[in-house]
N, C-alpha and C positions, 0 to 999 in steps of 0.2 A: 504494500500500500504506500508509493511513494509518487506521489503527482509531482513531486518536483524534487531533482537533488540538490544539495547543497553541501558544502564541505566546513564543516565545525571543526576551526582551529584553536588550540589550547596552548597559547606561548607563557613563559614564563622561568624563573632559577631552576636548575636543577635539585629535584628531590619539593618542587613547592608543591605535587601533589596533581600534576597534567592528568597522569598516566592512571591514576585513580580516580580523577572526577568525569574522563571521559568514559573509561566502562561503566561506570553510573549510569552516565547522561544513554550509553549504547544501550544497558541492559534494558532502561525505561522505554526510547523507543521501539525495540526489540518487542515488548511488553503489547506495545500499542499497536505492532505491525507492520511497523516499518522497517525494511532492508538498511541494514546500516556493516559499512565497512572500517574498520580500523589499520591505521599507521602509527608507528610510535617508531622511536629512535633506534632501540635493540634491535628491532627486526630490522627495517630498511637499512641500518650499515651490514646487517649482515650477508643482506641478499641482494639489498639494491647502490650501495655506496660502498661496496667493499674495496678499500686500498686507498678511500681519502682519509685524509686525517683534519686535524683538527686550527688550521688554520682558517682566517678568516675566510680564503677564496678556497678550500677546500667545504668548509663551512656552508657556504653560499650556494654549490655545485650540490651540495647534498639537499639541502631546500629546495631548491631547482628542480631535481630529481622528482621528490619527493611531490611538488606541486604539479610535476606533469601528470603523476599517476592520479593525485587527487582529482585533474580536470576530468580526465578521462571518465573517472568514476559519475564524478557530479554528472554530467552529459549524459552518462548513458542512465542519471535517474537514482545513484545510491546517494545515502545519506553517509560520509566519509565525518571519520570521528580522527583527527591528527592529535596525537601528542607529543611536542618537539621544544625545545630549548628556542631556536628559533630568534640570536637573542638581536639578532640587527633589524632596523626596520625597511631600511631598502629594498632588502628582498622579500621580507614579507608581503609589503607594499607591489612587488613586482607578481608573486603568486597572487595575491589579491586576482591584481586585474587579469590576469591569464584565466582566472576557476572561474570568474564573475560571482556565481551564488556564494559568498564566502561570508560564514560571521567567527568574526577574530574572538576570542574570550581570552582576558590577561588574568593566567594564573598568578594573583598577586600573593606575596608570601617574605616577611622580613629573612635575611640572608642567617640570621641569628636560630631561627626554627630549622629551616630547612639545612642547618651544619647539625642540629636534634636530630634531625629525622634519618639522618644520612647512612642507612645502615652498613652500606658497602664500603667508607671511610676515602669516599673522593675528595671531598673539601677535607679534611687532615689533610691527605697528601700532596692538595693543592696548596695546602699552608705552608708546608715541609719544603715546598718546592720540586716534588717528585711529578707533579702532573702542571704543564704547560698550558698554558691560553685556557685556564677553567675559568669559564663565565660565572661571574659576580668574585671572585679572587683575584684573579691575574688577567682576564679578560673582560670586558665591559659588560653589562644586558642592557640594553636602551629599548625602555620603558614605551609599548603601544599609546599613541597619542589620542586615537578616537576607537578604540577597540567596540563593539556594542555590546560587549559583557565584562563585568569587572566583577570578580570574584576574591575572597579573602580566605582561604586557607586556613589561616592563623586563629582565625575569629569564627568563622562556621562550620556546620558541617559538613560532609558531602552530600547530604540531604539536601541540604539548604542549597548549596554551592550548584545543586545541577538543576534543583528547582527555578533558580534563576536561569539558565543555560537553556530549560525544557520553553519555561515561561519568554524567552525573545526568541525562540524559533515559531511558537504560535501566534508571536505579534507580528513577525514576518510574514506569517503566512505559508510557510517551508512544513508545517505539521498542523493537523486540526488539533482544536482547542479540545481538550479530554472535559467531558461534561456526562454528569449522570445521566441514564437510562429515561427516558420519561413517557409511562403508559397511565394515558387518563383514564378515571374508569367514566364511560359513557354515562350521560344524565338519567336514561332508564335503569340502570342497574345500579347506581346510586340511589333509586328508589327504592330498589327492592328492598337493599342492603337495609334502607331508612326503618322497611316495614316489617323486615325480619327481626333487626335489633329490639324496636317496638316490643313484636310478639313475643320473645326468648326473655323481654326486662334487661336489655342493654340501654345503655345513655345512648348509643346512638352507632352509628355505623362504624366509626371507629374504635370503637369501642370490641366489636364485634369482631371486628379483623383483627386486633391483636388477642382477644379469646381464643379463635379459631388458630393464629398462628400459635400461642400456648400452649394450646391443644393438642395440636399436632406434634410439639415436642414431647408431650409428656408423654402420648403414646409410642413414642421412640423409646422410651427407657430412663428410668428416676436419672439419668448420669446429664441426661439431655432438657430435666426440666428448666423452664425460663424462672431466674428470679426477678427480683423487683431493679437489676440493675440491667438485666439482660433485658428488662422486657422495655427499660425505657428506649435502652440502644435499638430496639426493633420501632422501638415509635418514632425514633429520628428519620431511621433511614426511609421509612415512609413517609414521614414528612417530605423528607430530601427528595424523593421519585414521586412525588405531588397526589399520593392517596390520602394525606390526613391535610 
């Protein structure tokens, strides 16, 4: 279910949490039906940039790369999830206009957490001077200037962090808006319901439908009966789908 592709990019320091808020953001659309592909760093050096290294114009070539298989994607309709360090804006800037559908999200994240988070001890050995041109140490990241998602790492969760991410792909337009189920019950059988509740000594039709749905649990098995917490959470979610 994908009318239209777009390629959701997640730049940001290394270790500020790219690679984990896009499987989020994947698994959600995933969820809803949408065809959605993933890139991240590990994989495309391995198979698609193998033998650059890590200098700025080796850097750039891997972006480069990296954004042509994204267009390809976007065109032919997937939803592309990137997660990449990514840290210059020129060639971001340059993938942009190559993909067109593109929304940038700055994985934002102070350099002080994400040396916490660091489990494989690259910022150490960038400290040490054992690892060259590591972005936000010895190499610059220059910060997305109009990104349309700005996310905080440090401060939310990845809950939150992709619910932002889900919430400007539906303001895009690039995914429908997720919105509850809604089955009205017709105005004749709201009468019934009116005249049966009447007959049985119910306050009224809703009253009625949460009986019957009661009902039906308890004759499942004492494990399944509704109490008075469960039975409110059954009155919401009817509220919610427009029977009460």
């Amino acid at each position: 279910m994908n009318p239209k592709g777009v390629t959701i990019w997640f730049t940001g320091l290394p270790c500020s949490g790219k690679t984990t808020l896009a499987k989020a953001v994947r698994d959600e659309l995933e969820k809803r039906g949408y065809y959605v592909e993933s890139l991240d760093g590990d994989v495309t050096r391995k198979y698609l940039s193998k033998g650059l290294g890590f200098s700025k114009e080796d850097r750039d070539e891997n972006i480069r790369r990296v954004g042509f298989v994204c267009s390809l994607l976007t065109k032919a309709g997937a939803i592309v999830t990137a997660a990449f360090v990514s840290p210059y804006r020129e060639i971001r800037r340059e993938i942009r206009e190559q993909i067109g559908d593109f929304v940038e999200v700055f994985v934002r994240c102070p350099v002080e957490v994400c040396i916490e988070r660091d489990v494989k001890g690259m910022y150490k050995k960038a400290l040490a001077g054992e690892i060259k041109n590591f972005t936000g140490i010895s190499d610059p990241y220059e910060e997305p200037e109009n990104p349309e998602v700005i996310v905080d790492t440090d401060k939310e969760t990845i809950d939150e962090s992709a619910r932002k991410v889900i919430e400007k792909l539906e303001e895009l337009r690039y995914i429908q808006e997720k919105r509850p189920h809604f089955l009205p019950i017709p105005a004749y059988l709201m009468e019934k319901l009116e005249k049966a509740a009447k007959k049985k000594g119910f306050d009224g039709a809703d009253d009625l439908l949460l009986n019957c749905i009661s009902k039906t649990a308890e004759e499942a098995g004492e494990d399944n009966i509704v109490d008075k917490e469960e039975r409110r959470c059954i009155e919401e979610k009817l509220r919610n789908l427009g029977y009460l």
